[in-house]
C-alpha angles and dihedrals in degrees: 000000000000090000097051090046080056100048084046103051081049101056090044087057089046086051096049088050095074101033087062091078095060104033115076099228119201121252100249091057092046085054078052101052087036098070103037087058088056084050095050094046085048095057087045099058094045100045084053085055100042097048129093103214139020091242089058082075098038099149093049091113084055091053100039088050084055095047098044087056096037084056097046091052082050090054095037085057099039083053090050095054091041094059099042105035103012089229128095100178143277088288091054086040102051092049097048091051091045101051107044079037085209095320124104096191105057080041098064087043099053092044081056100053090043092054089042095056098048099041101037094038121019105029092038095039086043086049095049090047092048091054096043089048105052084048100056088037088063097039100055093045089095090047088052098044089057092046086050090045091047097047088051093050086055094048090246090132138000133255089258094057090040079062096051098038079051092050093051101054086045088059089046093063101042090051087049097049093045090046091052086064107033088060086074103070090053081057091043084039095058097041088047085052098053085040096059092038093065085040092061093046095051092031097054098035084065089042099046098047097041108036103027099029099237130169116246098254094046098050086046095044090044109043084035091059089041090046092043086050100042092045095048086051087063100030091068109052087043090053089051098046087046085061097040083059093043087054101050095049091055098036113115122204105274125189091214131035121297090250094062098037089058091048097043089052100040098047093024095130114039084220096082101056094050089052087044098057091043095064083047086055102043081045094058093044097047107033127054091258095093140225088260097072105036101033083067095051090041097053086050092053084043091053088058105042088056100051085041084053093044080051103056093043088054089047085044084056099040100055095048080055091053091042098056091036087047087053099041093050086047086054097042094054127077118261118279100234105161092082088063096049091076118089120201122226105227119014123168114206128205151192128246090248101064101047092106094071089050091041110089088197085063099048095260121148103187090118090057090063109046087058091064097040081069092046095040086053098042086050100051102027096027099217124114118254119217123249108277120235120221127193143151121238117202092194088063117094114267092260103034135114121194112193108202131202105208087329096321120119104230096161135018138176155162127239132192107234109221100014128093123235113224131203129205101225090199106269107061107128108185112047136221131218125244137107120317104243135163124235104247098216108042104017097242121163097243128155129227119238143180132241100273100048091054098078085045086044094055092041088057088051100256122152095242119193134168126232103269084050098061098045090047095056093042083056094045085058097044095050086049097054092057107034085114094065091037091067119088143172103274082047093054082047086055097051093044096050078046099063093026096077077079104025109042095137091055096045095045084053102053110036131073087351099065104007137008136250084253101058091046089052086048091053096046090055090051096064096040093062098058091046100255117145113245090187089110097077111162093053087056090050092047087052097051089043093059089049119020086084088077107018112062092167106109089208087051096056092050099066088053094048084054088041081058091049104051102133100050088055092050092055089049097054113030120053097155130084096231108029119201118214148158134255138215117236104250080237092050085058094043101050087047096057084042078058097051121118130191127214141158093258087050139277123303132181122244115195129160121271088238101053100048092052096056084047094056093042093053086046094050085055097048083045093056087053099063099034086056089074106034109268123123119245118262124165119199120214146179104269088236094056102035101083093048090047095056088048084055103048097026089094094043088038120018102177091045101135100221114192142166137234084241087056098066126088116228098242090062109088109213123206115186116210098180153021133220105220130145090198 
């Protein structure tokens, strides 16, 4: 209720703004208005100066906006009363005789000076800095979201205060940009005030002369004292709200109020105000100024230096106290080891050597990367990756990088800082020198070279990167190789509320009503570990829905769910018009679902050692095969056996693709060239 009678009584004073312009108003109510908008332009400029940041003040364009025009009505209705009666009322009045003090003459000057000094340099220097500002302010937002991404990538702070932090460089950006443009109406504001000041003294010599039969001096004395006034009761808002806005535009961020910030930083050192009253002395004893004005002025400032000094020597004691006290109570209390206890699901460790590339103040951009490497994966695999966890170990070789799942080292790795690794891509006919390596990722032959080798090396048709480079894709395919175990069950929650904002029904059907949080999480693994994207959700979650009412194998559904998503699987795997694969022995299948146990924690294969091992053998040599002539190996299979058969071979051949007849779309043509038997 309070807030409607507030939007209301608003909307009313908006309102009588601008009607203002159009309705005469007596003199006793302008007095009135007048005032309060002394008053007005008077909060504003304290509650600039008291603030400690701009956006403490986020809605000052709208204000401004609301003032400027408030104070042009104001002037719209004095003028009107000016030029009819030749009176404005007693506050008009008031500051007209006070100011010219009897003399026409020093009143019209110092009008003038007023109305230069808030035009030439607050409003005009308030309107540069606005703009200057905003522009700055927009430029620099990329440059802050990556600080706060990478920050978040580090642990330095959490997603909720990356929203916040978000949030608050958004509405940077926007104060700025509206205060670019609000500052010109305090420009337009102060030429509209001298503009209707010369238009009262002409206006209401002619007036006066003509309609009311005035003598030249009195017309002049008395429309001059009525425009000086007039004009100073304006001025003046308008002069604090100039600075309001000055004040705003310049402002930093301070941790304490504006008053002590600028005392702390202009008497900061006590130095400086001995040094300060030194030159006043030595400028009253050797100039014709005289001790008698500066020795007072320099005792004040070396009262001050030397409680400013007192003081620094108490806090310098103090804080030795809170330090010991700090250490000793460190020391008393029980270790804390509850903070050891969590273990982070992707860290990448390195030596000390390589901290420049992660370090923004040297250039580095490591952190860069590992931001993208989060938002590459999200967009191709749709799952969400785990904050990564960088460090530098110093019991890691200069050089060295360790990448961790939940603690464990999976991948690890040198680098030569300052050098470039390059990769024969296959064709590279004339050679370069440099040290035999190995690419980390993907286990290519590759050599390391200098500088000035790299622009030789890409003419020659190497495959040239850079340092972050390489740790960042190493880490791409490591990521990749476990997403199954990263995700987790808060993870699996997230994706489904995602996707639920369109499919509630869906969702409120299939989980927990047919399956748990944990079997979808088991399916979605599933397919992640085999590196199928799992981004289109809601096709994953129709598919469990339609069978998940008489299949409650996990494996089983799986192979529906890829049955579902056949075209995206096609697409994956087959680029070519004619695609070249590989296909199981009828006797091989059916020896393998002959083989199939089941049991409560799901269903396994048991063959025979031998036999496996003639079946991996037969399938390392189809696989050469392939590989010989540049394809990569895919072996086709019967939908009932493939998932059996990629349990069996995923330990001998790891990036074997396995798919079955039911995984490829219509429109891919399929030509085996081979056949794994043991017959």
């Amino acid at each position: 209720m309070l807030a409607r009678s507030g939007d209301a009584i608003l909307g009313i004073f908006v309102v009588a703004i601008l009607a203002l312009i159009m309705v005469p108003l007596p003199e006793q109510v302008l007095s009135i208005f007048l005032i309060i908008n002394i008053s007005i332009g008077s909060m504003i400029l304290l509650s600039s100066l008291f603030s400690k940041e701009s956006l403490d003040l986020s809605l000052f364009p709208t204000m401004l906006l609301i003032t400027t025009i408030f104070r042009l009505g104001l002037n719209i209705a004095s003028t009107r009363l000016i030029l009819t009666e030749a009176n404005a009322g007693p506050v008009v009045e008031a500051f007209g005789i006070f100011v010219s003090n009897g003399d026409l003459v020093i009143g019209v000057i110092i009008f003038i000076i007023i109305s230069i000094v808030n035009f030439m340099v607050i409003t005009k220097g308030s309107e540069r800095v606005a703009e200057v500002s905003a522009r700055f302010t927009l430029d620099a937002m990329p440059g802050k979201q990556m600080a706060i991404d990478a920050d978040l990538n580090s642990g330095f702070i959490d997603e909720e205060m990356a929203k916040v932090r978000r949030k608050k460089i958004q509405d940077e950006a926007s104060f700025f940009g509206a205060m670019d443009g609000a500052s010109k109406f305090v420009k337009n504001d102060a030429i509209a005030g001298i503009l209707i000041s010369f238009i009262n003294i002409i206006a209401g010599l002619v007036i006066g002369m003509v309609s009311k039969d005035m003598e030249f001096s009195d017309a002049l004395s008395t429309y001059t004292i009525l425009t000086i006034g007039d004009g100073l009761v304006s001025a003046i808002p308008a002069l604090f709200i100039s600075t309001a806005t000055g004040v705003l535009v310049t402002k930093t961020q301070q941790d304490d109020s504006m008053s002590t910030a600028i005392m702390g930083q202009l008497v900061y050192s006590p130095l400086v105000l001995y040094l300060v009253a030194g030159v006043l002395i030595a400028l009253g004893a050797f100039t014709p100024i005289g001790l008698s004005i500066t020795l007072p002025v320099s005792i004040v400032w070396l009262i001050i230096a030397r409680n400013l000094a007192n003081r620094e020597k108490v806090e310098e004691v103090e804080s030795e106290i809170t330090t010991d006290e700090e250490a000793a109570e460190e020391i008393r209390k029980p270790e804390n080891v509850v903070s050891l206890l969590q273990v982070d699901p992707i860290e990448l460790e390195f030596g000390y050597g390589i901290i420049p590339l992660a370090d923004v103040n040297q250039g580095g951009d490591l952190l860069d990367r590992v931001v993208m490497i989060r938002r590459q994966i999200a967009i191709e695999l749709g799952t969400i990756v785990p904050i990564i966890r960088l460090r530098d170990n110093i019991q890691l070789p200069p050089n060295a990088y360790s990448i961790k799942i939940r603690g464990v080292e999976v991948a690890k790795s040198e680098i030569l800082f300052d050098h470039y690794m390059a990769m024969n891509p296959g064709y590279v006919e004339e050679e370069v020198e440099g040290i035999d390596t190995i690419e980390p990722a993907f286990g290519l032959p590759a050599l390391w070279i200098n500088e000035s080798q790299r622009e030789r090396a890409e003419m020659r048709g190497y495959t040239v990167v850079d340092g972050p480079s390489i740790i960042a894709t190493h880490l791409t395919e490591v990521i990749r190789a476990h997403l199954a175990e990263l995700l987790t069950r808060q993870d699996t929650q997230s994706l489904l509320n995602n996707i639920a904002e369109n499919n509630a029904a869906l969702i409120a059907e299939l989980t927990p009503k047919l399956l748990s949080l944990g079997d979808v999480q088991k399916v979605l693994a599933n397919l992640l570990s085999e590196g199928i994207s799992i981004r289109d959700l809601a096709t994953i979650c129709e598919t469990l829905a339609d069978y998940a009412t008489s299949i409650r194998d996990t494996d089983v559904l799986t192979e529906y769910v890829r049955q579902g998503m056949a075209r995206a699987i096609s697409k994956r795997v087959f680029n070519n018009p004619t695609n070249q694969v590989i296909t199981l022995d009828p006797a091989i299948e059916q020896m393998i679902m002959n083989s199939v146990q089941h049991t409560e924690q799901g269903s396994y294969v048991s063959l025979e050692p031998q036999v496996l091992q003639k079946i991996v053998v037969r399938l390392k040599k189809e696989i050469t095969k392939l590989t010989s002539i540049g394809l990569a190996p895919i072996i086709l299979t019967s939908p009932i056996v493939r998932i059996y058969f990629k349990q069996l071979t995923k330990q001998y051949v790891p990036d074997l693709i396995v798919i079955s007849y039911n995984e490829i779309a219509q429109s891919v043509e399929i030509q085996s060239i081979g056949m794994v038997s043991i017959g």
